[in-house]
Backbone as JSON Lines, residues from 0, in Angstrom:
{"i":0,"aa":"X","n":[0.85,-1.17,0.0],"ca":[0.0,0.0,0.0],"c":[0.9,1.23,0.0]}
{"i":1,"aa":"X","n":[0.95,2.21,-0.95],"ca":[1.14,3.39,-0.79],"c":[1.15,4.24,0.41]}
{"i":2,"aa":"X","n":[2.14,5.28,0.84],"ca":[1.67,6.52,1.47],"c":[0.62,7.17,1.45]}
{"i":3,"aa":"X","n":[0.42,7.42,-0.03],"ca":[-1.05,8.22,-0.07],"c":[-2.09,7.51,0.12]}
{"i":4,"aa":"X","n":[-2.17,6.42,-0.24],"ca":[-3.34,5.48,-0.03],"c":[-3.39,5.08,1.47]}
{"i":5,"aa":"X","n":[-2.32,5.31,2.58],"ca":[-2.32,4.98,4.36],"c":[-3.09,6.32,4.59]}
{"i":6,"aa":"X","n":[-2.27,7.44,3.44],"ca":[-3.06,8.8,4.43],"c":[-4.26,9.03,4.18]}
{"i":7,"aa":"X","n":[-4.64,8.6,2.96],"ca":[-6.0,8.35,2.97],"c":[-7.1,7.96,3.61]}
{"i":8,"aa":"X","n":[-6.22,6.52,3.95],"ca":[-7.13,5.65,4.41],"c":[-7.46,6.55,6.28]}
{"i":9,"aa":"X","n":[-6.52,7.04,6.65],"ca":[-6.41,7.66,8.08],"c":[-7.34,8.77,8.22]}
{"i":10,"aa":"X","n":[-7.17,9.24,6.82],"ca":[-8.05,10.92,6.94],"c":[-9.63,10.1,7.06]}
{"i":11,"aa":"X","n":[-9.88,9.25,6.38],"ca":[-11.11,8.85,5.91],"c":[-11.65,8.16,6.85]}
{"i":12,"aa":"X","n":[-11.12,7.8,7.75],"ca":[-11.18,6.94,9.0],"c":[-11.72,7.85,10.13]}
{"i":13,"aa":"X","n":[-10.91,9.57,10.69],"ca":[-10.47,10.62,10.98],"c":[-12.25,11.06,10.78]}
{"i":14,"aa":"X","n":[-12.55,11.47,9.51],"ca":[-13.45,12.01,9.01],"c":[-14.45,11.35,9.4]}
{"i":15,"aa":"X","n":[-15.12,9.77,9.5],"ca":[-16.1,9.12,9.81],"c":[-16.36,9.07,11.2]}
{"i":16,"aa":"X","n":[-15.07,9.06,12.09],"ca":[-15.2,8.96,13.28],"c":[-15.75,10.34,14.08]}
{"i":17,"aa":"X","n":[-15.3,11.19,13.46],"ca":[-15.7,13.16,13.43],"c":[-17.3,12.92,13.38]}
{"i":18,"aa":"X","n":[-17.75,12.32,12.21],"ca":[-18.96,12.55,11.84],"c":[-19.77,12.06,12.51]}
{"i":19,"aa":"X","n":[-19.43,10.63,12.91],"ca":[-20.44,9.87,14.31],"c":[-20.57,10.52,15.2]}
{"i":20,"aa":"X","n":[-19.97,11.04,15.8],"ca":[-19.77,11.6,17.03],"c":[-20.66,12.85,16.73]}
{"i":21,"aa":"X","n":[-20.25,13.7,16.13],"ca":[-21.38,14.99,16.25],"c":[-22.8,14.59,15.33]}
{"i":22,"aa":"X","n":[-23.01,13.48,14.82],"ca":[-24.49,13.18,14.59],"c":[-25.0,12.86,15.93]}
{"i":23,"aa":"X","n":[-24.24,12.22,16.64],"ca":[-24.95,11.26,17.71],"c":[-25.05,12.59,19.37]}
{"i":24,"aa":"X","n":[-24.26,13.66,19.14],"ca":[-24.43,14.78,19.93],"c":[-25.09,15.44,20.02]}
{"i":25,"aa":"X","n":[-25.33,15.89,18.91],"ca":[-26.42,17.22,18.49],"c":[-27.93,17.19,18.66]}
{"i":26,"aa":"X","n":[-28.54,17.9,19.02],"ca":[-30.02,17.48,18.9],"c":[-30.75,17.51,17.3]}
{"i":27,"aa":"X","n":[-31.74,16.76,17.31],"ca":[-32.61,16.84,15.93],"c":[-33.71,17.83,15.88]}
{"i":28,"aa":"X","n":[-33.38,18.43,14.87],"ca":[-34.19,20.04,14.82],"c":[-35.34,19.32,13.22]}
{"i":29,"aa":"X","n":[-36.46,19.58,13.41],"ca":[-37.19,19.37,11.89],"c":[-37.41,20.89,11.0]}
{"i":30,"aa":"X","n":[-36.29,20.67,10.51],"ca":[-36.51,22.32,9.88],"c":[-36.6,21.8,7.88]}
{"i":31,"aa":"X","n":[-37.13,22.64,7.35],"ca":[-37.43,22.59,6.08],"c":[-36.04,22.63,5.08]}
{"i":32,"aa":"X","n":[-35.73,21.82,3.78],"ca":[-34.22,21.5,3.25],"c":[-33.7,22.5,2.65]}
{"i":33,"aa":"X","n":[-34.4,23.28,2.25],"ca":[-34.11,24.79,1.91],"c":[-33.27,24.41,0.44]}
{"i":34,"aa":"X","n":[-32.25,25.55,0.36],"ca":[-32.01,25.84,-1.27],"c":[-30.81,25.13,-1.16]}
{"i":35,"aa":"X","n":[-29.94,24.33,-0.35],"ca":[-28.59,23.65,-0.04],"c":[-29.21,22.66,-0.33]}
{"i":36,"aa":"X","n":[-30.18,21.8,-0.23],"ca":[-29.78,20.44,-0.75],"c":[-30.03,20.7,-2.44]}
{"i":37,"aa":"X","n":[-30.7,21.61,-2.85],"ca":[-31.04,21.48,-4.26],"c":[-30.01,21.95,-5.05]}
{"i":38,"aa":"X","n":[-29.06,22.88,-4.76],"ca":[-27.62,23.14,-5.08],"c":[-26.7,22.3,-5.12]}
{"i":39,"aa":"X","n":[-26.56,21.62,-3.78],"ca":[-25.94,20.36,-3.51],"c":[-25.7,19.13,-4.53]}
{"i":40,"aa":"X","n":[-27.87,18.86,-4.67],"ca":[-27.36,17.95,-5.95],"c":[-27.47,18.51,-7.23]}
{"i":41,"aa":"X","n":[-27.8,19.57,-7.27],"ca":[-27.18,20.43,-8.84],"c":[-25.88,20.4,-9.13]}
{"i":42,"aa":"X","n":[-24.52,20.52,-8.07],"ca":[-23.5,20.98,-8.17],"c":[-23.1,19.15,-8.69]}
{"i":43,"aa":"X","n":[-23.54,18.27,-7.79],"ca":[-23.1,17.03,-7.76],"c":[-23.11,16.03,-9.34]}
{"i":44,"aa":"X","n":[-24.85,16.42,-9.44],"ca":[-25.33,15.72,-11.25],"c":[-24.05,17.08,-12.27]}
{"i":45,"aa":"X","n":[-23.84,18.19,-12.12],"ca":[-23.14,18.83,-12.99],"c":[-22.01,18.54,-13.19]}
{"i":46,"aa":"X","n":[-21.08,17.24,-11.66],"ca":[-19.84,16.78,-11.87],"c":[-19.95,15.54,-12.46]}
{"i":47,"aa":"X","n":[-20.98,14.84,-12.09],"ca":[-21.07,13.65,-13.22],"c":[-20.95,13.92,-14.38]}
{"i":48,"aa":"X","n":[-22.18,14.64,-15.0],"ca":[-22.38,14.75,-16.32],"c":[-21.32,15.45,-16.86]}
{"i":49,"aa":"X","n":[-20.48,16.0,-16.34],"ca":[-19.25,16.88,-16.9],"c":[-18.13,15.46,-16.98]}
{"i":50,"aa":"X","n":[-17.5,14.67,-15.76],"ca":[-17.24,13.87,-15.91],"c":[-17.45,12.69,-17.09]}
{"i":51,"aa":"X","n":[-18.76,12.67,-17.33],"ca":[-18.97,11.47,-18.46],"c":[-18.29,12.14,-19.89]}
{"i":52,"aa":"X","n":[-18.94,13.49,-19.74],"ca":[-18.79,13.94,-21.44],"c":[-17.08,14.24,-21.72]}
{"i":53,"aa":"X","n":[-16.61,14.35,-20.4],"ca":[-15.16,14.75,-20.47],"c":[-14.49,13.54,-20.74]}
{"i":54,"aa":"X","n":[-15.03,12.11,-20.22],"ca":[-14.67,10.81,-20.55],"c":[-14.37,10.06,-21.95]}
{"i":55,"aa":"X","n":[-15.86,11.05,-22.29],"ca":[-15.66,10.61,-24.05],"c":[-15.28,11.25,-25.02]}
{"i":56,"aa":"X","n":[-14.34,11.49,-25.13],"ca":[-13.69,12.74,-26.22],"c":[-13.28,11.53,-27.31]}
{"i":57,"aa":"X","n":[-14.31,11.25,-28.58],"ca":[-13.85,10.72,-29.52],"c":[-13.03,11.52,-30.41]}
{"i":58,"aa":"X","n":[-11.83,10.33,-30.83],"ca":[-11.3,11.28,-31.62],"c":[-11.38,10.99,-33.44]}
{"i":59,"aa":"X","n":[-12.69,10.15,-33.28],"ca":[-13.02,9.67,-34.68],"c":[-13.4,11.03,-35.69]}
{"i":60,"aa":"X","n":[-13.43,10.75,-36.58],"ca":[-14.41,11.8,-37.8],"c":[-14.98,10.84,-38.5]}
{"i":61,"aa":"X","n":[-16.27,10.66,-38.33],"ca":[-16.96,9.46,-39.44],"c":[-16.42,8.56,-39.25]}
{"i":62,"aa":"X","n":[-15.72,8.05,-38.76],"ca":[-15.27,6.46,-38.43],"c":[-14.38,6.45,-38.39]}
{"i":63,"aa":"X","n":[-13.14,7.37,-38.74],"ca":[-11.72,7.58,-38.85],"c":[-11.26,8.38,-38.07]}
{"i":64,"aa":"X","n":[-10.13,8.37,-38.01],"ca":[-9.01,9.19,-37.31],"c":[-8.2,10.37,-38.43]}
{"i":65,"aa":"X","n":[-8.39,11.17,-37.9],"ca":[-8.09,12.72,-38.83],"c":[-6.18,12.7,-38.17]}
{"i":66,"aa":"X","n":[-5.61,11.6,-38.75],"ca":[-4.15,12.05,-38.76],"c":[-3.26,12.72,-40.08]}
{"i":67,"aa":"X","n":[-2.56,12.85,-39.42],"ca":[-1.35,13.64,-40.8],"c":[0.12,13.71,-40.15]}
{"i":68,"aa":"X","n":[0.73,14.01,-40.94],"ca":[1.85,14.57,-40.39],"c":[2.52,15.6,-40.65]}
{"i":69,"aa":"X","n":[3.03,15.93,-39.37],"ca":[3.33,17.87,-39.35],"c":[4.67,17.6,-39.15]}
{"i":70,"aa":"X","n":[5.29,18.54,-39.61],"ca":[6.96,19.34,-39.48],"c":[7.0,20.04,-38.21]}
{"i":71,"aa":"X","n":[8.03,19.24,-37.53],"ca":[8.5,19.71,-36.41],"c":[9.92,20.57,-36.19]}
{"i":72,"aa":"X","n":[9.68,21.68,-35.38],"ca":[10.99,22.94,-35.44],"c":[11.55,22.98,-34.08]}
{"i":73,"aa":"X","n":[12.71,23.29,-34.08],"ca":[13.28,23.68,-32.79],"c":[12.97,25.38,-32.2]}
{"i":74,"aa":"X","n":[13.72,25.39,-31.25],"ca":[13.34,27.16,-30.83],"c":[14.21,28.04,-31.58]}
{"i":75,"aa":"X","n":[14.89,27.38,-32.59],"ca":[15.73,28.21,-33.29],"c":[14.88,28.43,-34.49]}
{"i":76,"aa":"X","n":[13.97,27.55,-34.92],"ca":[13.11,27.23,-36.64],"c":[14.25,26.85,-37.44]}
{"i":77,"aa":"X","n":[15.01,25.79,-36.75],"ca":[15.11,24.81,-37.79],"c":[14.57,23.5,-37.84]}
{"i":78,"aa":"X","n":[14.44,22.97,-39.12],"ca":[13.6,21.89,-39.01],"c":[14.44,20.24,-38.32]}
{"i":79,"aa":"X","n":[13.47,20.26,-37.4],"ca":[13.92,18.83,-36.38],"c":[13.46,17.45,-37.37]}
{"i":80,"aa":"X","n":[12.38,17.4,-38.06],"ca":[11.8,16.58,-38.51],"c":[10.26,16.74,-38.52]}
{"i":81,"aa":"X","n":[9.55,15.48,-38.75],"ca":[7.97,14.93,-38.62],"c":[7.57,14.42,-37.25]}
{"i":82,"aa":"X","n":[6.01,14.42,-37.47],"ca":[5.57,13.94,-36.06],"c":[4.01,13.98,-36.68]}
{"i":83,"aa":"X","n":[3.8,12.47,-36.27],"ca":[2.54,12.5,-36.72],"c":[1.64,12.46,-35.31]}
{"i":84,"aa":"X","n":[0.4,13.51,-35.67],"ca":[-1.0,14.19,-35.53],"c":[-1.84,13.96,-35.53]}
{"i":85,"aa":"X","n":[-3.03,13.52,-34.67],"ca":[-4.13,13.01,-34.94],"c":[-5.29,14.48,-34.35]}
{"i":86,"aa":"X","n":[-5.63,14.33,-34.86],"ca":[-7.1,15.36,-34.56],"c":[-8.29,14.9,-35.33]}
């Protein structure tokens, strides 16, 4: 296991144990959900759906791949060679 994956696992551990504790402290108030949960899951469905579409970046055109090859330069502009391109 990784470092980051121990500190993880500690924070996340850290964080649940935080959270029991002041659910199980606090008193229960019945108050109405107001405009935070509807933001909440606005903000949440807007990281999915951003997530998915960001997932699929085809790089087809009609069924193909739009490659070529381009001339490659140094910082001086002389020519280094080719390098092929897909877009």
């Amino acid at each position: 296991m990784s470092i980051k994956t121990k500190v993880f696992a500690v924070a996340l551990t850290a964080l649940t144990l935080t959270g029991s504790v002041v659910a199980t402290t606090s008193q229960a108030q019945a108050k109405p959900l107001g405009w935070g949960v509807g933001v909440g899951l606005g903000i949440a469905t807007a990281a999915v759906v951003g997530s998915a579409i960001a997932a699929s970046n085809d790089p087809y055109y009609n069924g193909y791949h739009r490659c070529g090859w381009a001339a490659q330069y140094n910082a001086f502009g002389q020519y280094v060679g080719r390098v092929r391109t897909c877009f």
